[in-house]
N, C-alpha and C positions, 0 to 999 in steps of 0.2 A: 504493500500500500504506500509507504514511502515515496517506491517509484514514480506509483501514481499521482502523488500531492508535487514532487517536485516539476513534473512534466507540464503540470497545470500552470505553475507556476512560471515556468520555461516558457509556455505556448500564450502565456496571456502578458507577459512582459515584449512578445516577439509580435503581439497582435496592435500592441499598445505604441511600437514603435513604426510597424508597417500598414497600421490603419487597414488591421485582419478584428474583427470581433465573432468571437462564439456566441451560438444560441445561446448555449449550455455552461454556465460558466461552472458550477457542482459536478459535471459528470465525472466520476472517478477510471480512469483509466491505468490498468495494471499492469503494461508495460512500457518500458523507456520511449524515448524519442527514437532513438537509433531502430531499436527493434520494432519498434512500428512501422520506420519507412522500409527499415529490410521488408516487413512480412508485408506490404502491399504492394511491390515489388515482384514477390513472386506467389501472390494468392489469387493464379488465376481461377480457381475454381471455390474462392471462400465467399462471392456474393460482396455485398460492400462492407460487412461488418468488421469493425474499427477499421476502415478506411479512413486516410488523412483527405478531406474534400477542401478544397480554398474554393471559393466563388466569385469573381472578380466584379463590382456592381458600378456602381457612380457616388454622385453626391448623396449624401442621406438623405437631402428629398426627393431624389427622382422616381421613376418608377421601377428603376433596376434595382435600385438597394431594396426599397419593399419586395420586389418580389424574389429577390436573396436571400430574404432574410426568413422569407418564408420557407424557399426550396434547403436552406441550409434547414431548418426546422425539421421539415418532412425527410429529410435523407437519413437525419439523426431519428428520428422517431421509428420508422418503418423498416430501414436498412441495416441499423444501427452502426451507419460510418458517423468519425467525428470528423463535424461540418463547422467551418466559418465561413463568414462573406468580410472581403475585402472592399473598402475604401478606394476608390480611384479616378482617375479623370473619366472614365467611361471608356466607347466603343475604342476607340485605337489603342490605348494602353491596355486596354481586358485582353486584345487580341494578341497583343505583344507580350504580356504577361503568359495566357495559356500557350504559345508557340514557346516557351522558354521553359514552360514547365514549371511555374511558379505558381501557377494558379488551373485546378483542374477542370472547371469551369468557366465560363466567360458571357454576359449579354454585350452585343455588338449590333450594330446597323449591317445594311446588307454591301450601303458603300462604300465603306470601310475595306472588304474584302478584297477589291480591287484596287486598290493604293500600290506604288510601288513597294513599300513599303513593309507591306503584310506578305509575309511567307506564308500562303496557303497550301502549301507542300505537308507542311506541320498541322495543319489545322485541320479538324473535322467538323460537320453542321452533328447536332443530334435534335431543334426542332426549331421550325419556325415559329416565330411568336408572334405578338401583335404589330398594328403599327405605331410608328412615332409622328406626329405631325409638326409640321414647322409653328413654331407659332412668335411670330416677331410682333414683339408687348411695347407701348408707348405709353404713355398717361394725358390724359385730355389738355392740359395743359400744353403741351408740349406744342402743340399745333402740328401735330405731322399725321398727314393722312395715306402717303405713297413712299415707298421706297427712295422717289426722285427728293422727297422732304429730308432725306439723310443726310444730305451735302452739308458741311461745315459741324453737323451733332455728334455728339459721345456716343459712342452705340460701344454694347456689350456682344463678344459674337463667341461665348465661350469659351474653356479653359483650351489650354493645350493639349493634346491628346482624346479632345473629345468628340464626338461625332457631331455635336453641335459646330462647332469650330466648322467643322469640314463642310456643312451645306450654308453653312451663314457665306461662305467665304465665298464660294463659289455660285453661291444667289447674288452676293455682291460684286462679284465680277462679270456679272450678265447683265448687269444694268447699266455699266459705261459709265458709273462716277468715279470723278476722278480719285482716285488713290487717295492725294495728297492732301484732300478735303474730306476725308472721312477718318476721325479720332476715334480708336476702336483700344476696347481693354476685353483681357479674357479673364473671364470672371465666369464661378461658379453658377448654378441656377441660385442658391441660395442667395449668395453676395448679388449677383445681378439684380433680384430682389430687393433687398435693401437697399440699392443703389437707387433702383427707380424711385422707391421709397422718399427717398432724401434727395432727390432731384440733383447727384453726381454723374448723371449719367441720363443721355436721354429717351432711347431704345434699347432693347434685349432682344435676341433670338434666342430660342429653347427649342433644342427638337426634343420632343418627349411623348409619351403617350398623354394620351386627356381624360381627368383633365389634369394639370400639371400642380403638386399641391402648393410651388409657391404660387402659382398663380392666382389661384382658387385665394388662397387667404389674403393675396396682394388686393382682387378684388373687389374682397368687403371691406377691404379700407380705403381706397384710391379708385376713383375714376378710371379707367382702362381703355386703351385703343389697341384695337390690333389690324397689322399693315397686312393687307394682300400683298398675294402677289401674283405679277398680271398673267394673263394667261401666253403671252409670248415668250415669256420668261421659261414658264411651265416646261413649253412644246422644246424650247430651245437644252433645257435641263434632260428633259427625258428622252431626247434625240441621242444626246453627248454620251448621256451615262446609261441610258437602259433599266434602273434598278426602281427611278422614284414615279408615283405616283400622282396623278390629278384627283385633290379630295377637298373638304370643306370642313371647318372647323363649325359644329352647331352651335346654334345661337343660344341654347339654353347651356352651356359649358361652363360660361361664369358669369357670376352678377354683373348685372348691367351691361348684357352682351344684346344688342334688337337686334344683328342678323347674323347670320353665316357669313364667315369669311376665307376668300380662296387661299388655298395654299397648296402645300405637297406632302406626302406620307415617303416614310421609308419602311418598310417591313426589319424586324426585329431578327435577331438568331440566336440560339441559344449555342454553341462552340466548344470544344473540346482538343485536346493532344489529338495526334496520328498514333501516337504509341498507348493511349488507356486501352485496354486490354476489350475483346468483344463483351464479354462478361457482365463488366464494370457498366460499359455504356450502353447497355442492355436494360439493367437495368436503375440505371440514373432515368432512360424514357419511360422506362415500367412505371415508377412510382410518378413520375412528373404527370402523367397522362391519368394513374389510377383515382388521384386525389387532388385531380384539376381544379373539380370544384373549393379546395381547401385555398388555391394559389389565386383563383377568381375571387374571390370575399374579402383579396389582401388589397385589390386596386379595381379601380372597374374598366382600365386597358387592358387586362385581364379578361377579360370579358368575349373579348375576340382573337382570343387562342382555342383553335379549333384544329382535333384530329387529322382531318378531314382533308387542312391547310397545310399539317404537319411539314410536306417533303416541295410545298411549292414555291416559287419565287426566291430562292434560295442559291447564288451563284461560287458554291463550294461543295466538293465532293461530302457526302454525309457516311458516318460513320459506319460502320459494319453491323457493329453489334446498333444501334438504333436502326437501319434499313431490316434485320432479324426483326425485331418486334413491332415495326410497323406492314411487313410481311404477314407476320403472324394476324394481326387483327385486320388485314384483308385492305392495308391504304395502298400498298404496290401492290403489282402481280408478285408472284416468286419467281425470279432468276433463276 
């Protein structure tokens, strides 16, 4: 038991510094650190129990960390691997993280994938998720109704490494302002928040699912605009890249929204190593899929993760052991 107390101790001082948190912070675990990685290393036939899971998410309010924190919950409950979710800028560093082996899990966007970037060679899908929508936030005051209103404002376009980053960047290079007139800081979804908040900043983009919870709380306390964006932009994005979608943000999504506003989705993925074992990623889908409804009651982007969708619009080779059990419940033919 010693073992077990100091291991706790180990793992939650190494969480504390790499911004990894445990469900479970009580579970007793009765072997070393060392011998745990040996024994998942080669337990290809022990199912996940005491498996080491990391989960790679985003900021704590998005919707990755929620539903991290769920899936690290459920892997630990049903499996009984020990799960945490990691802290991180999101889709490009989750991707980097699980290609390296640092984190066994990963949510990413889908255009992310194709970055030079991303070694997909390392990477495997195990299920598509929801989608994320753009949604670029201003405050009534601000006066800005269009994208073209950007020229000379603060605008927030997301952290470094995060999939936010990547479609802000590239929305704003489709609209021909100039560079040097547009004052941009990368900031969390949280900090973007506050920022608006305190009027340091004059715009935010968030790609996230909806609705987004700073948003949501941003606004019942602040006035809210949010910028289309035009549909040439759109035809022009989804030409270049192939992944994003023509969608609408509803009008009931946050107070004091009167109507739908245009924008673009990206479909979600859930990602893994090349090397997790078929086993393992087997069943990581098993339970993700069996106790959907438990991951759906955590966000309501949740909501539109469906079986069904599992293996579609997804531009990376998907796992082995997940194409096995979506075989099994009849989403592919069998190979």
């Amino acid at each position: 038991m010693k073992y077990g107390a100091l291991f706790i101790k180990v793992a939650l001082l190494f969480c504390f510094i790499t911004g990894c948190t445990f469900m479970n912070e009580q579970q007793e675990i009765s072997k070393p650190a060392t011998t745990l990685i040996q024994r998942q290393l080669t337990s290809e036939g022990q199912g996940l129990n005491n498996r080491m899971l990391i989960i790679a998410t985003g900021d704590m309010s998005g919707v990755y960390f929620s539903l991290g924190q769920k899936l690290s919950y459920m892997y630990e409950k049903y499996n009984g691997a020990v799960s945490g979710t990691r802290i991180t800028d999101a889709s490009i560093e989750n991707t980097e993280l699980v290609s390296r082996h640092r984190a066994e899990i990963g949510f990413t966007t889908v255009d992310v994938l194709d970055l030079p970037e991303t070694d997909k060679s390392k990477l495997r899908a195990l299920t598509a998720l929801y989608s994320n929508y753009v949604q670029i936030v201003t405050t009534k005051q601000s006066n800005i109704d269009s994208l073209k209103d950007l020229v000379g404002k603060r605008i927030s376009v997301g952290t470094t490494g995060s999939g936010t980053r990547l479609i802000a960047e590239r929305i704003l290079l489709e609209t021909d302002l100039p560079p040097d007139q547009l004052n941009l800081s990368y900031l969390s979804f949280s900090q973007s928040a506050e920022a608006l908040r305190n009027g340091t900043i004059d715009a935010a983009f968030f790609s996230s699912g909806i609705p987004n919870n700073d948003i949501a709380y941003m606004s019942k306390q602040t006035e809210l605009s949010f910028i289309p964006i035009p549909e040439d932009i759109i035809e022009r994005l989804q030409k270049q890249y192939g992944v994003y979608t023509h969608n609408e943000i509803p009008s009931n999504t946050y107070k004091g929204m009167k109507k739908s506003v245009k924008t673009i989705s990206i479909k979600n993925v859930l990602v893994t190593y090349d090397e997790m074992s078929d086993l393992h990623a087997y069943n990581l889908v098993k339970t993700f899929y069996e106790h959907l409804p438990e991951l759906q009651d955590t966000h309501p982007a949740a909501s539109d993760i469906s079986i069904n969708e599992a293996t579609k619009q997804v531009p990376l080779d998907f796992h082995t052991g997940a194409m096995n059990y979506f075989t099994e419940q009849g989403i592919i033919e069998n190979q």
